[in-house]
Each structure stands twice: as C-alpha cells, then as structure tokens.
C-alpha positions in Angstrom: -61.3 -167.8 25.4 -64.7 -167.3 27.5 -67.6 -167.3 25.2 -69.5 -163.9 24.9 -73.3 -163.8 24.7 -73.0 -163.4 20.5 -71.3 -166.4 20.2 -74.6 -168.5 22.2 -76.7 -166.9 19.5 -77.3 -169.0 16.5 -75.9 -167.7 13.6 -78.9 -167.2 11.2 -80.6 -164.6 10.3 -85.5 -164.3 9.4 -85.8 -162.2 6.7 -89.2 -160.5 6.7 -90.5 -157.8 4.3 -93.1 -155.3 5.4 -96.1 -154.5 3.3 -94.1 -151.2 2.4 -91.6 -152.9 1.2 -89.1 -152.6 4.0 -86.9 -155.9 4.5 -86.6 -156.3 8.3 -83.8 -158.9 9.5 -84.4 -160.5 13.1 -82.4 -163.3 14.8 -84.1 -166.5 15.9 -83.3 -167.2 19.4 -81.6 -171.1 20.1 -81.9 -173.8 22.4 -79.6 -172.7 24.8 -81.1 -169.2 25.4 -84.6 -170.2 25.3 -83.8 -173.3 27.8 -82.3 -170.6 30.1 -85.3 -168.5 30.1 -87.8 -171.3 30.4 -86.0 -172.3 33.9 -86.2 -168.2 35.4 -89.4 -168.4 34.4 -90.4 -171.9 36.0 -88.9 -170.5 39.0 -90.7 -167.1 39.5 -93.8 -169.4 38.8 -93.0 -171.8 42.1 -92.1 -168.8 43.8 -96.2 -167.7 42.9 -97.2 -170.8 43.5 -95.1 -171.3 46.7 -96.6 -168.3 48.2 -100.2 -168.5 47.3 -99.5 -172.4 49.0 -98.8 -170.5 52.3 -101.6 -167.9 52.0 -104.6 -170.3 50.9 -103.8 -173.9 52.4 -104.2 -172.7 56.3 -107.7 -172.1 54.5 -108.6 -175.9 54.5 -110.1 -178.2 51.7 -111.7 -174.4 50.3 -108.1 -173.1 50.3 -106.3 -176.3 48.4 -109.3 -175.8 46.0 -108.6 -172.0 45.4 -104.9 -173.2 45.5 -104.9 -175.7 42.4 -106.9 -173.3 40.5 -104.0 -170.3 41.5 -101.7 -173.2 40.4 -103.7 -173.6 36.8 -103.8 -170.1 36.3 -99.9 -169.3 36.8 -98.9 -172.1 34.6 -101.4 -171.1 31.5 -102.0 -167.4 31.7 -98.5 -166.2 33.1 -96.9 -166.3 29.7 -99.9 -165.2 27.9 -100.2 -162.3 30.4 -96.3 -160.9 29.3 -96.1 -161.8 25.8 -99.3 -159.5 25.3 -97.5 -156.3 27.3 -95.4 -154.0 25.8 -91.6 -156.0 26.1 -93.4 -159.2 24.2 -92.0 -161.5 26.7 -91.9 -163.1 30.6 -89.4 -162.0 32.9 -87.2 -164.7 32.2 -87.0 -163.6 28.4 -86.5 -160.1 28.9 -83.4 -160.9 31.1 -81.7 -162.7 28.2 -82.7 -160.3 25.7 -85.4 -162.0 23.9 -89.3 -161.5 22.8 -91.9 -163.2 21.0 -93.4 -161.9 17.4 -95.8 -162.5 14.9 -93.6 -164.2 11.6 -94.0 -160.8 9.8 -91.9 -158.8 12.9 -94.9 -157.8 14.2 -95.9 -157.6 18.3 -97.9 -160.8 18.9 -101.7 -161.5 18.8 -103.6 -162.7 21.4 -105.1 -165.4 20.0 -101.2 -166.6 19.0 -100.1 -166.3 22.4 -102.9 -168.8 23.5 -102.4 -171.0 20.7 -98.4 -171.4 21.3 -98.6 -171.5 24.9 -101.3 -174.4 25.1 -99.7 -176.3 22.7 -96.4 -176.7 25.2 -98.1 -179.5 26.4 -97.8 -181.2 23.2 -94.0 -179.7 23.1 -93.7 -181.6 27.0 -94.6 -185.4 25.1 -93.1 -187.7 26.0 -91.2 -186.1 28.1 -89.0 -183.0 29.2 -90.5 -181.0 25.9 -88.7 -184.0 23.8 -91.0 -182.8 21.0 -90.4 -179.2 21.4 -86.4 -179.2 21.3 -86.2 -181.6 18.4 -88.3 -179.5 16.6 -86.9 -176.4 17.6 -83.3 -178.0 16.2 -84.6 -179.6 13.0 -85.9 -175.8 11.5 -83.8 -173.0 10.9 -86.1 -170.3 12.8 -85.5 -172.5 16.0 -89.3 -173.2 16.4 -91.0 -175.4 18.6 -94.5 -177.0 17.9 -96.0 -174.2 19.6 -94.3 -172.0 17.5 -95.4 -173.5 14.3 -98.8 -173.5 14.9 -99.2 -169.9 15.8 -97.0 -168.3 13.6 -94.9 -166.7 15.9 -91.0 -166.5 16.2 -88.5 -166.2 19.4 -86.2 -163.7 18.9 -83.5 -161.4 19.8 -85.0 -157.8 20.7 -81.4 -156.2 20.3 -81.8 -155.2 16.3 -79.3 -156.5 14.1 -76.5 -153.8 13.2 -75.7 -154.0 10.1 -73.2 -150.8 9.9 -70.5 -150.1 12.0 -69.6 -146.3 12.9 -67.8 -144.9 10.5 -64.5 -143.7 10.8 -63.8 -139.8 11.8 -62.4 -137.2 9.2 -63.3 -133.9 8.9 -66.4 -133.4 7.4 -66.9 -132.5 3.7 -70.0 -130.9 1.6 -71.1 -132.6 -1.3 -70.8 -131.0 -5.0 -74.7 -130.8 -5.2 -77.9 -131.9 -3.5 -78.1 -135.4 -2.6 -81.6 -137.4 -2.6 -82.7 -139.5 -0.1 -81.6 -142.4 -2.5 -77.5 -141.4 -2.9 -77.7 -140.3 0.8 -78.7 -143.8 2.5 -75.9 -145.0 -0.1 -73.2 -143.0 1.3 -74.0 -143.7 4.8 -74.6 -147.2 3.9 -70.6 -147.1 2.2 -69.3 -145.8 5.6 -70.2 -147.6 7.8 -69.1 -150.5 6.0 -65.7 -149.0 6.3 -64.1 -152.0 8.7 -65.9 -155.1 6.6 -64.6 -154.1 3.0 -60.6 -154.5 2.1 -59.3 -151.5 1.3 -59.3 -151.6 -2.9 -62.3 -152.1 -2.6 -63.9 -149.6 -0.4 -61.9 -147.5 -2.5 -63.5 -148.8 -6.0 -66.9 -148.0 -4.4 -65.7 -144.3 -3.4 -64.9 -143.4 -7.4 -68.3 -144.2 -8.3 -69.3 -141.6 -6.1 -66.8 -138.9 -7.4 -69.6 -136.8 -9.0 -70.5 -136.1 -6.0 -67.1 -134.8 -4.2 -66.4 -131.0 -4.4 -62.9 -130.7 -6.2 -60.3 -129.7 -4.0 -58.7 -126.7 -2.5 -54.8 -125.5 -3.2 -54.6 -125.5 -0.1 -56.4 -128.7 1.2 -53.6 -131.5 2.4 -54.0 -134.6 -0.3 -57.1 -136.9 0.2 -57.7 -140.4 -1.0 -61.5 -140.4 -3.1 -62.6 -142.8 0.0 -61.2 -140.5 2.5 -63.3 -137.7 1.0 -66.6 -139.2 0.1 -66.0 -139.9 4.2 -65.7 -136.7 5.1 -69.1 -136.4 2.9 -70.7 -139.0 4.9 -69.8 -136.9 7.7 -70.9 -134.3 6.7 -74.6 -135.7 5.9 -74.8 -137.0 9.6 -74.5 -133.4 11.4 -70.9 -133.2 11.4 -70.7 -129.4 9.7 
C-alpha cells in the first residue's frame, strides 16, 4: 500500500498552553520532510546563485567580488528573509506543508531566525549536518542544534483535527439554554462519533439527557445518542 503524506509525519504530538490558558497541539516535523525541504531550497538558492554568476562574472575581478558576496548573502539571509514573512517558512517548506515557530506556537522572532539559521553551520560538523540529524532524531520535537538554541520548532502548518464531522440527523433543539461550557461539550461528543464504540458514545449521550426535549407521539423512536446528535446539529446552524 503506497504511503500517504500522514504516514511520513512523525507521530507525536508539542503541547503548548497560551497565556490564556488555551492548550494548542502542533506536530513536529521529521527527518524525512525537513531533508526534502532543505534540498528544494538548496536548489532555488544555486538557481540565485547560478544566475547572478552569469550577470556579474562577465564583470571581471569587480564582478567575482560582488558575486561571492551575492553568494554569502543567499546562503545566510534567504532563510531568514522567509521565516520572518507571513507563511513562517522558505519556498521549499511551504511546498511540504511546514513553518517555523517560536516553542509557545507563536510566529518567529527575528533575532531566533538569525540564531537558528547561523548555527547550521555547527548542524553541517563534521559533515552533511551529522550533528543536526542526530540531534534532530535523539529529541522528541525533532530539533536540530539550531533549533535548540533559539527556541524554535519545525512544524506542520495544517492544524491538528481533533474532531471528525459528525454524522447527519435531523436537527433537534435543546430543553433549555445551553452555555458556552455544555455547548463546546456537545460538539466536542459529536464529532467524536467515529473514534468511540458505540456503548460508549451512548453512555456519554445519557449524561446529557437533561438537556434533550422529550419526545413527540408522533416522532419515529430515537436512541439518546441519536438525539443529543440531532442537538449538536442543531447548535451548528442546522435549524
């Protein structure tokens, strides 16, 4: 069976919490995704450096000058220049879905991005960034050297779903006003629908039965689970 781009990922998971309390969950990217968004990358930087070879060398010893210093300036400040845009990332990491972020889940600082990208040279030693995979494979957030040092993480920028779509019945209204509190809970107990076995997703539906309106003489018969569904429904739009 062909492998699908989930099953490259690794299969942990960075808790962070948010100073209001929110737990965010984001996916360390591995060795294998990272490897094949450092090669895209080292190619669109030969293809820079390829063409500023043809533009400044016909220049003379003044061009080869300005040449190594192009040269310099692709190699340092072209990761540094993406990972502080918007996406978080270089070409190459956008194409496989991934972006760089503070530990806490936040976008990256500047002063992180220089730190982690000049410390790939010590990732390179002794050779072919030896230092940078085993480290990368000995900690569970898949960090390199660079990594460790500024605090940042390489992750997936797809967010993690944690609920699948619930399934469809008709809708239902509650008994009484839900809070915030019992509506996230209901939502939460739907979409969960296809992970639970079926007693007990239906254990968890008769603790909500204070909630379910009784029913009608002439409503067909409904399971408790079917009809805390249809209240779930009901509390995304479905009226």
């Amino acid at each position: 069976m062909t492998p699908t781009a989930s099953d490259l990922r690794v299969d942990t998971l960075a808790p962070v919490e948010t100073p209001e309390g929110i737990v965010l969950s984001l996916r360390p990217a591995g060795l294998v995704s990272r490897s094949m968004a450092f090669l895209v990358d080292l190619l669109i930087r030969l293809l820079i450096d390829a063409g500023l070879a043809m533009a400044l060398v016909p220049m003379g010893r003044m061009g080869i000058g300005l040449l190594l210093i192009g040269m310099f300036a692709v190699e340092w400040l072209y990761p540094i220049f993406f990972e502080l845009t918007r996406s978080g990332a270089p070409p190459g990491k956008r194409m496989f879905g991934l972006r760089v972020v503070m530990d806490t889940g936040l976008p990256i600082t500047p002063a992180a991005s220089v730190t982690r990208n000049l410390l790939r040279a010590a990732d390179f030693l002794p050779l072919g960034y030896a230092f940078g995979i085993i480290t990368l494979l000995l900690n569970r957030e898949c960090k390199r050297l660079g990594d460790l040092a500024a605090g940042t993480l390489v992750v997936y920028a797809a967010p993690v779903v944690l609920h699948d779509e619930p399934p469809q019945v008709p809708s239902l209204a509650p008994a009484r006003a839900l809070n915030q509190q019992e509506q996230a809970a209901i939502r939460a107990w739907a979409g969960r629908a296809k992970r639970l076995t079926p007693q007990r997703f239906e254990e968890l539906a008769l603790l909500a039965a204070p909630v379910l309106p009784p029913p009608k003489p002439d409503d067909p018969p409904r399971s408790p689970s079917e009809r805390l569904l249809g209240v779930a429904q009901w509390l995304m739009g479905q009226r």
